[in-house]
C-alpha positions as a LaTeX table, in Angstrom:
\begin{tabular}{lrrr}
\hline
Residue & $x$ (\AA) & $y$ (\AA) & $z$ (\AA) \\
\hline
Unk1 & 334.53 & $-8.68$ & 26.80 \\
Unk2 & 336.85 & $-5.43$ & 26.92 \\
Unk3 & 337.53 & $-4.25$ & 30.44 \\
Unk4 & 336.45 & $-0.81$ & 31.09 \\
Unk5 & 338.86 & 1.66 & 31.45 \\
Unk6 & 339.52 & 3.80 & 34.30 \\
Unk7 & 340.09 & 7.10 & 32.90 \\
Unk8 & 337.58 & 8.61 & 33.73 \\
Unk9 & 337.45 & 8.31 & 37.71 \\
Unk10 & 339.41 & 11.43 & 39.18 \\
Unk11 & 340.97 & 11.26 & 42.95 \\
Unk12 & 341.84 & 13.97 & 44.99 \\
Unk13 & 344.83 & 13.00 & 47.60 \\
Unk14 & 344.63 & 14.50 & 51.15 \\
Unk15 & 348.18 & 14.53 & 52.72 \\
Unk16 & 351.23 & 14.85 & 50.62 \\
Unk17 & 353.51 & 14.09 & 53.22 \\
Unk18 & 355.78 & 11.09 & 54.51 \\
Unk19 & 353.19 & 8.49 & 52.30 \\
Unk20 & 352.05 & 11.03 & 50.16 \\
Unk21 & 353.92 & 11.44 & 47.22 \\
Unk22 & 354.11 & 7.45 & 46.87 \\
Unk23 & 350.12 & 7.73 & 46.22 \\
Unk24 & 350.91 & 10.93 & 44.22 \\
Unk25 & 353.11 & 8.83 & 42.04 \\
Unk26 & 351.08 & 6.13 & 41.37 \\
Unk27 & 347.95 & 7.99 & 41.32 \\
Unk28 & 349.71 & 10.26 & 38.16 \\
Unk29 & 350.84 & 7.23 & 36.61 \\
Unk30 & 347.67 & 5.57 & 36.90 \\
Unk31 & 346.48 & 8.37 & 34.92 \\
Unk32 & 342.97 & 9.36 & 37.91 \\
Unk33 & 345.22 & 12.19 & 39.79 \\
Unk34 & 342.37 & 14.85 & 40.01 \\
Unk35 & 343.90 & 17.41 & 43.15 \\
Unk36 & 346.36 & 17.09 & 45.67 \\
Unk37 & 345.80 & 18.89 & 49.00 \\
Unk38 & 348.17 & 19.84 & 51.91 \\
Unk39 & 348.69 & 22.38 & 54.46 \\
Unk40 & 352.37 & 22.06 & 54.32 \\
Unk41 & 353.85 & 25.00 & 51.35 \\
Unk42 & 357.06 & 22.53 & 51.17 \\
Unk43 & 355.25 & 19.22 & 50.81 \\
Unk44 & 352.98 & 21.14 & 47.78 \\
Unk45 & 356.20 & 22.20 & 45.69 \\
Unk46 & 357.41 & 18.70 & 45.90 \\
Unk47 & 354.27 & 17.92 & 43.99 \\
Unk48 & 354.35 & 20.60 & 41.57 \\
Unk49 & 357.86 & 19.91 & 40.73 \\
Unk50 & 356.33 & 16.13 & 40.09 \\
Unk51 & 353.78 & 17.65 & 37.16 \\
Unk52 & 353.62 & 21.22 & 36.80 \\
Unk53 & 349.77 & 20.94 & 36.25 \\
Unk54 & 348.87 & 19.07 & 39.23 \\
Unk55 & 345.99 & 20.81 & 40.63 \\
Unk56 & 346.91 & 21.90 & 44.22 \\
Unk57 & 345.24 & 23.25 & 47.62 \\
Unk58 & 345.93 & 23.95 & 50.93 \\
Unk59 & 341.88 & 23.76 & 51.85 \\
Unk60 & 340.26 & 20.25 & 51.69 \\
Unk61 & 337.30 & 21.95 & 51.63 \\
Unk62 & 337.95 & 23.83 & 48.31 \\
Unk63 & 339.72 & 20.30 & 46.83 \\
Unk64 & 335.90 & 18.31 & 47.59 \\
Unk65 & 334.21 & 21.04 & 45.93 \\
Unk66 & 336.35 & 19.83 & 42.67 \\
Unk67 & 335.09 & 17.35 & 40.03 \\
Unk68 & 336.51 & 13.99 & 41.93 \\
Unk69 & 335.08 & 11.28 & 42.62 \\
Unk70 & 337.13 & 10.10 & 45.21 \\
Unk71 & 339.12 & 11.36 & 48.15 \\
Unk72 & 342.52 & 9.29 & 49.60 \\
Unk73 & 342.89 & 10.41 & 52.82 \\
Unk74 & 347.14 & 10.06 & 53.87 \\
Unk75 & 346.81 & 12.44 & 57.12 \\
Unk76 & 347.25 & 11.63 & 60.99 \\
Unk77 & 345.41 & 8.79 & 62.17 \\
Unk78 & 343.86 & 11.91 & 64.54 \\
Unk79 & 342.77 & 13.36 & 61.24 \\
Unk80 & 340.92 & 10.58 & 59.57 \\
Unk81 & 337.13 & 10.52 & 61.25 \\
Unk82 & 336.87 & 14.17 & 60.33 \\
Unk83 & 338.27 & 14.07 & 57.07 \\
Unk84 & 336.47 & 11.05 & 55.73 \\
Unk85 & 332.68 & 12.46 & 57.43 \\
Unk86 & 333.52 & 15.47 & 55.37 \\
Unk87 & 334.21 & 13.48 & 52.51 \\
Unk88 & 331.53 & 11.19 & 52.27 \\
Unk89 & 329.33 & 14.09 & 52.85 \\
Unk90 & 330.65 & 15.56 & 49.66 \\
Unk91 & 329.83 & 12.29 & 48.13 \\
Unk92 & 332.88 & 10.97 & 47.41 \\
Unk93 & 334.32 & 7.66 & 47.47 \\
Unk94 & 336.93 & 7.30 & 49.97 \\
Unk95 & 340.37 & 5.63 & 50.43 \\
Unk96 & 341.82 & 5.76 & 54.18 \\
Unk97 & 345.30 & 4.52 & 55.35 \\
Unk98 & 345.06 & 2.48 & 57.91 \\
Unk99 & 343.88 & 2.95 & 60.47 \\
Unk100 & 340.28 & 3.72 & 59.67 \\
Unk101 & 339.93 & 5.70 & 62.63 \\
Unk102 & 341.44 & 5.59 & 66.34 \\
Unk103 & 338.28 & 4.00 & 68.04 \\
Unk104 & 335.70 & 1.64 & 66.89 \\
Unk105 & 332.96 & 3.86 & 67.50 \\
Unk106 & 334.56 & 6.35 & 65.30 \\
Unk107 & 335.39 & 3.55 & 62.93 \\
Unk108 & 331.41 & 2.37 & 62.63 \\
Unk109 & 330.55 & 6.10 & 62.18 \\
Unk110 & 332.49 & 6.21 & 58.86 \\
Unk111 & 331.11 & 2.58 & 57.65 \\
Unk112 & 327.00 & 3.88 & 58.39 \\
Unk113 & 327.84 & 7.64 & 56.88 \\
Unk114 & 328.88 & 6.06 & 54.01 \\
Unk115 & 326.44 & 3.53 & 53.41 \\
Unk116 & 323.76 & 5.89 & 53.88 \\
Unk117 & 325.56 & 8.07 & 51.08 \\
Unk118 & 325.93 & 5.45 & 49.02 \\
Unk119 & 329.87 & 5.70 & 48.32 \\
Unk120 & 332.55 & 3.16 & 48.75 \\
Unk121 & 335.18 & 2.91 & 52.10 \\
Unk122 & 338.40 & 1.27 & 51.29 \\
Unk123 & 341.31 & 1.38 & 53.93 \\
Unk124 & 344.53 & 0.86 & 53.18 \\
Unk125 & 345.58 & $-2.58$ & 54.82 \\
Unk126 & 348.81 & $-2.65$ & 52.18 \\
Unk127 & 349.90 & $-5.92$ & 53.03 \\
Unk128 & 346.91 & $-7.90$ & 52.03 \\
Unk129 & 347.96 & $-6.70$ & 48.58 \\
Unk130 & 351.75 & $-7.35$ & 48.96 \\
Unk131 & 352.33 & $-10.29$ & 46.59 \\
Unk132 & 354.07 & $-12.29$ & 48.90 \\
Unk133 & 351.42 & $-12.60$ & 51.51 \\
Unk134 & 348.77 & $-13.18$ & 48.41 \\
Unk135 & 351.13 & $-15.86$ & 47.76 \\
Unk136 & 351.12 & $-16.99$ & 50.96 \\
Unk137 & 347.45 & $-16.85$ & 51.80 \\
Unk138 & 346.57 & $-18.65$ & 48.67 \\
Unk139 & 348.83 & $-21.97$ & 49.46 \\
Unk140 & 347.58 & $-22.06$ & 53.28 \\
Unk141 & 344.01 & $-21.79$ & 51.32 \\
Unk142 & 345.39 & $-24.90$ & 49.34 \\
Unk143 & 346.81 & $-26.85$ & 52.29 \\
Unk144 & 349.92 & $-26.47$ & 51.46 \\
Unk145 & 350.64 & $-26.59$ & 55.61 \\
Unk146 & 347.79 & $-28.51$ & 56.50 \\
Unk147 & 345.49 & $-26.86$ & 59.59 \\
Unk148 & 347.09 & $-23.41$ & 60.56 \\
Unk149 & 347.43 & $-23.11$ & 64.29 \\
Unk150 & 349.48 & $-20.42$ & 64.71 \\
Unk151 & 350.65 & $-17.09$ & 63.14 \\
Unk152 & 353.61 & $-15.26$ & 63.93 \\
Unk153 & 354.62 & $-11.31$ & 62.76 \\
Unk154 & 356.95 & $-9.18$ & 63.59 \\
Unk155 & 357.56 & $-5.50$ & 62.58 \\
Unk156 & 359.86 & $-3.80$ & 64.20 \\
Unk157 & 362.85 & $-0.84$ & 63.26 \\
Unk158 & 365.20 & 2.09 & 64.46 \\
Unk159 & 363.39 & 4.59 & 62.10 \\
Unk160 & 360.54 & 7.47 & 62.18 \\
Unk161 & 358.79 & 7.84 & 65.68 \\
Unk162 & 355.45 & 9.09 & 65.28 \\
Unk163 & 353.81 & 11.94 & 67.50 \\
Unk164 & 350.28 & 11.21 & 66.76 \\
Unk165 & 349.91 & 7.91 & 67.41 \\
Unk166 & 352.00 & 5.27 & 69.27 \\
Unk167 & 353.65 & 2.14 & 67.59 \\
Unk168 & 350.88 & $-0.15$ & 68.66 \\
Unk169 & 348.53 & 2.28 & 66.25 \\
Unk170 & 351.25 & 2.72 & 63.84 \\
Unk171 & 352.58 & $-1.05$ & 62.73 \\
Unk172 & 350.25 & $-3.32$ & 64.64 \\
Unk173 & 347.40 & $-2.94$ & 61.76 \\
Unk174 & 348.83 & $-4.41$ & 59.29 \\
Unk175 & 349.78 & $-7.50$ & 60.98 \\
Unk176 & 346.03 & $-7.49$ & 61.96 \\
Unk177 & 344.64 & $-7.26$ & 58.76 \\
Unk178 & 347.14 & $-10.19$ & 57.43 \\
Unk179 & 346.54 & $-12.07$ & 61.26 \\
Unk180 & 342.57 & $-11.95$ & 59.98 \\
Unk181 & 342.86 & $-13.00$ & 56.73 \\
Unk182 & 344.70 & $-15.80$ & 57.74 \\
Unk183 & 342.52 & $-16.88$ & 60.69 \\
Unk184 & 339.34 & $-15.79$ & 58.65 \\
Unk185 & 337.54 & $-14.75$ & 61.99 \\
Unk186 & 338.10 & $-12.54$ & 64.83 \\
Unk187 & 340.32 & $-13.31$ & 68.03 \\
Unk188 & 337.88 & $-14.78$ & 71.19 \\
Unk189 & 340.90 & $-13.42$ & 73.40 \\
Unk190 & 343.95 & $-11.41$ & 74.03 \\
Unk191 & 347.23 & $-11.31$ & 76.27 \\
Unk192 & 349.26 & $-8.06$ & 75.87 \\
Unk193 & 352.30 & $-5.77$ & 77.04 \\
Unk194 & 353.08 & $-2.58$ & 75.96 \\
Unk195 & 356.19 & $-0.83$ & 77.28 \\
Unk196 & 357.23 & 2.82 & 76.76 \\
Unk197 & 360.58 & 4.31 & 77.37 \\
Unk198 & 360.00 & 7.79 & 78.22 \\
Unk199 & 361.52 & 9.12 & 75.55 \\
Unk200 & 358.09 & 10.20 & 73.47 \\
Unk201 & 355.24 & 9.29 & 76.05 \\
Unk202 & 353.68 & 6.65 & 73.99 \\
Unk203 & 354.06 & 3.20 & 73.77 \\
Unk204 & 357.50 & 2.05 & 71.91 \\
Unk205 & 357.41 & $-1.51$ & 72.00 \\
Unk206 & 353.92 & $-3.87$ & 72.01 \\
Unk207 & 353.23 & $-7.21$ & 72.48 \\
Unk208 & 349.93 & $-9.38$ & 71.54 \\
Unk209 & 349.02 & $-12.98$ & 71.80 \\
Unk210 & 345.52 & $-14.03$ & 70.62 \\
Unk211 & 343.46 & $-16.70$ & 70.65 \\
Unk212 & 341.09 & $-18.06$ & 68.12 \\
Unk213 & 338.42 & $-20.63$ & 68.08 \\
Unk214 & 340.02 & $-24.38$ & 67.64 \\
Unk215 & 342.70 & $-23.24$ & 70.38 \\
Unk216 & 344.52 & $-21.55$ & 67.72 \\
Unk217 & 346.76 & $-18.70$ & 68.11 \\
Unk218 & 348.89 & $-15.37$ & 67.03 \\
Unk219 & 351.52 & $-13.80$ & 68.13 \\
Unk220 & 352.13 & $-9.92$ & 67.23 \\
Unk221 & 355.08 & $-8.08$ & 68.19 \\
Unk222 & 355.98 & $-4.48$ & 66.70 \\
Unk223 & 358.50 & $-2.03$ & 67.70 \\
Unk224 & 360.04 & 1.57 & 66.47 \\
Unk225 & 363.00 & 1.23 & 68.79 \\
Unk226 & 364.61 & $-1.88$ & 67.27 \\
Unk227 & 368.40 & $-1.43$ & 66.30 \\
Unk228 & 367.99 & $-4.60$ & 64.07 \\
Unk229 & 365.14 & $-4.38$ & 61.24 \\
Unk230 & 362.53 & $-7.14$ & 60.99 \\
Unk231 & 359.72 & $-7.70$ & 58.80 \\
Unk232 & 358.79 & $-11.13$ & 58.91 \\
Unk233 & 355.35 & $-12.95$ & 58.59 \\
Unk234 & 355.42 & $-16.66$ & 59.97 \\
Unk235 & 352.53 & $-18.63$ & 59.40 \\
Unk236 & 353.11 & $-22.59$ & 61.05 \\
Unk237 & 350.83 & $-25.49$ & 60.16 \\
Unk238 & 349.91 & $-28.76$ & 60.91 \\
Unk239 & 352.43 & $-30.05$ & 58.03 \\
Unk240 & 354.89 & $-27.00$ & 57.77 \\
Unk241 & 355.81 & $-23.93$ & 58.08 \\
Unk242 & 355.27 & $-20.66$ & 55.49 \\
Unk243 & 357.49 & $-17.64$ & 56.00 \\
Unk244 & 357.75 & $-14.89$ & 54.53 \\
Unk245 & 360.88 & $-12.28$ & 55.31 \\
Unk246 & 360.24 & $-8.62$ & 53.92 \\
Unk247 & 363.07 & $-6.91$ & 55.18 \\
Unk248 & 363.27 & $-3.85$ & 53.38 \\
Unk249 & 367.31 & $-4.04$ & 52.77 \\
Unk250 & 366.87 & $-7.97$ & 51.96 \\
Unk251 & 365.55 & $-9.63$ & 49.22 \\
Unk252 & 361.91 & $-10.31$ & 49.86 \\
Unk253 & 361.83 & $-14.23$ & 50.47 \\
Unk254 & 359.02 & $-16.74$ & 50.65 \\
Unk255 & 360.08 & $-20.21$ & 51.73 \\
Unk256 & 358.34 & $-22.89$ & 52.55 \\
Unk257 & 359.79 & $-25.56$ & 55.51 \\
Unk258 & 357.37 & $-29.18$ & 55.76 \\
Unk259 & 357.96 & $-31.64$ & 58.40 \\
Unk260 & 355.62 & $-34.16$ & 59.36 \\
Unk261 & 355.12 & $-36.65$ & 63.01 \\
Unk262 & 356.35 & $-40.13$ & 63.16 \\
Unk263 & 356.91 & $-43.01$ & 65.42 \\
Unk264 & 359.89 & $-43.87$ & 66.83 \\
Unk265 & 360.88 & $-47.76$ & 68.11 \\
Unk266 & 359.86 & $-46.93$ & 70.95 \\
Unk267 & 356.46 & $-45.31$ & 70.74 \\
Unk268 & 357.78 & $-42.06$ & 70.65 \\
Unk269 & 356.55 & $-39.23$ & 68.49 \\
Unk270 & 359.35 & $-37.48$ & 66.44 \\
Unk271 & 359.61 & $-34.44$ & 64.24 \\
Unk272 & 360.96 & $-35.24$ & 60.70 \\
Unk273 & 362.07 & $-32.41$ & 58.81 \\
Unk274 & 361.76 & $-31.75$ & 55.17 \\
Unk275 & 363.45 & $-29.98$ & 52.87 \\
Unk276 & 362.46 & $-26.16$ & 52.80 \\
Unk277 & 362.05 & $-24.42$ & 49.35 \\
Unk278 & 361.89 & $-21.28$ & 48.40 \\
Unk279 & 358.52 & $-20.46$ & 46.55 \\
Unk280 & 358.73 & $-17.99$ & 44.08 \\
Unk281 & 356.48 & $-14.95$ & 43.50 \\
Unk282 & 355.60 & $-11.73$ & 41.36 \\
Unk283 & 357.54 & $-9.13$ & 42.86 \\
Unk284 & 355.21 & $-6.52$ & 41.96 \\
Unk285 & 354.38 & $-2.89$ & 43.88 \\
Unk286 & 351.49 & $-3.21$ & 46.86 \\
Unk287 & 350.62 & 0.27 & 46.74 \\
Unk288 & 349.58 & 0.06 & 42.63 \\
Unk289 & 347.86 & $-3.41$ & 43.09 \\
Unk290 & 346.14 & $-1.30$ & 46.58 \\
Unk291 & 345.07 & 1.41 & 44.34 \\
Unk292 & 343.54 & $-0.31$ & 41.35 \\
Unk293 & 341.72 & $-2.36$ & 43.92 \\
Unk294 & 340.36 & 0.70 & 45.04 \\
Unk295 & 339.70 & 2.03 & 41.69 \\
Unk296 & 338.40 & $-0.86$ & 40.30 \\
Unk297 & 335.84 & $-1.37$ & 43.51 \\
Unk298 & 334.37 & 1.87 & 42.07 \\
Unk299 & 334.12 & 1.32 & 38.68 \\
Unk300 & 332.59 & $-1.75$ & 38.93 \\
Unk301 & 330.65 & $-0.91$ & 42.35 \\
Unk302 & 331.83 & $-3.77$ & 44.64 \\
Unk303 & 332.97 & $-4.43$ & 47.90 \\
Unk304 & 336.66 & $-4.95$ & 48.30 \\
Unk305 & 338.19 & $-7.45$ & 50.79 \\
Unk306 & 339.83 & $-4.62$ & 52.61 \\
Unk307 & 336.25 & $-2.43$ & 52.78 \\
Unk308 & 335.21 & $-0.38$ & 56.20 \\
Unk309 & 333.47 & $-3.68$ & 57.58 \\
Unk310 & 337.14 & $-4.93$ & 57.34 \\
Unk311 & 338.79 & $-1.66$ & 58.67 \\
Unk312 & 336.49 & $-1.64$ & 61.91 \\
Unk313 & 337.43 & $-5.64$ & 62.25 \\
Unk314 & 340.90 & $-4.50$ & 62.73 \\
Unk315 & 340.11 & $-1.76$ & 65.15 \\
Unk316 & 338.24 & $-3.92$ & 67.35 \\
Unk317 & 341.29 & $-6.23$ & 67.58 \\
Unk318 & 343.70 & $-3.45$ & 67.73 \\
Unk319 & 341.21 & $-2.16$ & 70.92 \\
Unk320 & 340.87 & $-5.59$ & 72.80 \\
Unk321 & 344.62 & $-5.44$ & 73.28 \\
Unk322 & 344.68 & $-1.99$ & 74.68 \\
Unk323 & 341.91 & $-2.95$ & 77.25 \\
Unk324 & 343.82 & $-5.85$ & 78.17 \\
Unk325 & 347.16 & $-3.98$ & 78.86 \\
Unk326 & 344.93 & $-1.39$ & 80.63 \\
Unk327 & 343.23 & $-3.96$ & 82.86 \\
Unk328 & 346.38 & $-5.58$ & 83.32 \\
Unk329 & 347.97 & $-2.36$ & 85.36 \\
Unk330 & 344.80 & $-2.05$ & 87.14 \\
Unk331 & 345.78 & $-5.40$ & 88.64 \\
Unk332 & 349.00 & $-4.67$ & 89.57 \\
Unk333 & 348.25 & $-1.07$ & 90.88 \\
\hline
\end{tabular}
């Protein structure tokens, strides 16, 4: 059977800013680029001076009144409920970084808009498609590391501080989306901290430690303040440990550490190590494997794994943590 091509889906890109012209890129390459729309002057040259034909707008408005079919929506976090309503209500198909939205109600109202439209929500969760962690899923699905118990992530950096929404907002989704996949349910419970140091008046540093059913748990730490980079996705079993480390000026490395319980001569229970390995992976691009997801959810008209349900899973998570720091200072006050 020949696979359908997808030539003849067009997308319209909202935001062609920090994340932008990555989508821009792909989106050109992947031959569906229909419109690009910003209300930055600057950020539109860049395009232009990408493909001199691009169709370009400053109105969103104008850009969904444009044969697409689908909208990508790379604005503010503050930005996507509005954006996406107005979307779907133009009929389109939509594509949302991640976050969905910045509350669960607001999340839900984009999932029942568009079914009721009958069009497609996809949110970008990028590193369920990063090939390392689709590695890494699919040998903890194969019991590689026996019974997970625990997941560990942390994200943290010296780099751009965000005005619109703090780092909690920022990083902390995708190591809930990955966190979910892995656990394949939501958390029962949450511990969290969240310090800020005055410097932007939102939170710099966060905390999280969840619980799951089974007594097992996850650990989430992200930070924009970090002098020392860290990307890195531990995931520890009943018979070893998978890591992956995705620091962006490293080599992206998978490896794989067993060990296993004995008996000692005297009744005791011991740790044996094993040998780790490294376990090898197609290095390919997230964002391209993200977007033909996306593309390929509406030429074929199927859910994806990372559809609005999904997206409003994460905010809930993302929320419990917030009340819990919140009704942890109501304590102390």
């Amino acid at each position: 059977m020949i696979k359908p091509t997808m030539d003849c889906i067009r997308v319209g890109v909202a935001g062609a800013g920090y994340w932008g012209p990555k989508i821009i890129r792909n989106c050109l390459e992947l031959g569906v680029l229909g419109a690009v729309c910003d209300t930055d002057d600057v950020a539109l040259a860049s395009v232009r001076s990408m493909d001199p034909d691009i169709c370009v707008t400053s109105d969103f408005h104008q850009m969904l009144t444009l044969p697409i079919d689908a909208v990508i929506v790379a604005t503010p976090a503050v930005l996507h409920k509005e954006m996406c309503l107005q979307a779907i209500n133009a009929g389109k198909h939509i594509f949302v970084e991640k976050p969905l939205a910045l509350s669960v109600a607001d999340g839900q109202q984009i999932v029942a808009a568009a079914r009721a439209a009958e069009v497609s929500v996809f949110v970008g969760h990028l590193l369920l498609y990063h090939p390392g962690v689709r590695k890494l899923r699919a040998l903890v699905g194969e019991g590689a590391i026996g019974d997970v118990w625990h997941l560990r992530s942390r994200r943290l950096s010296l780099g751009r501080v965000r005005d619109h929404e703090n780092v909690w907002w920022s990083f902390a989704p995708h190591d809930i989306a990955v966190m979910l996949a892995v656990m394949a349910e939501e958390p029962r419970h949450v511990v969290a901290s969240h310090s800020a140091s005055g410097c932007t008046g939102l939170t710099d540093t966060a905390y999280a430690d969840f619980e799951f059913s089974g007594g097992r748990t996850a650990h989430i730490e992200v930070s924009w303040l970090e002098p020392e980079k860290a990307a890195r996705l531990d995931v520890f079993g009943t018979h070893g440990v998978l890591t992956l480390d995705d620091t962006r000026d490293q080599e992206k490395i998978l490896t794989s550490r067993p060990f296993s319980i004995a008996q000692d001569g005297r009744e005791r229970r011991v740790p044996i190590r094993g040998a780790e390995s490294r376990v090898n992976f197609e290095h390919t691009e997230p964002l391209r494997a993200e977007l033909v997801e996306f593309l390929e959810s509406i030429q074929f008209h199927r859910s994806s794994e990372t559809d609005g349900d999904q997206g409003v899973a994460v905010l809930r998570a993302l929320t419990m943590a917030e009340a819990a720091v919140r009704q942890q200072a109501e304590l102390i006050v």
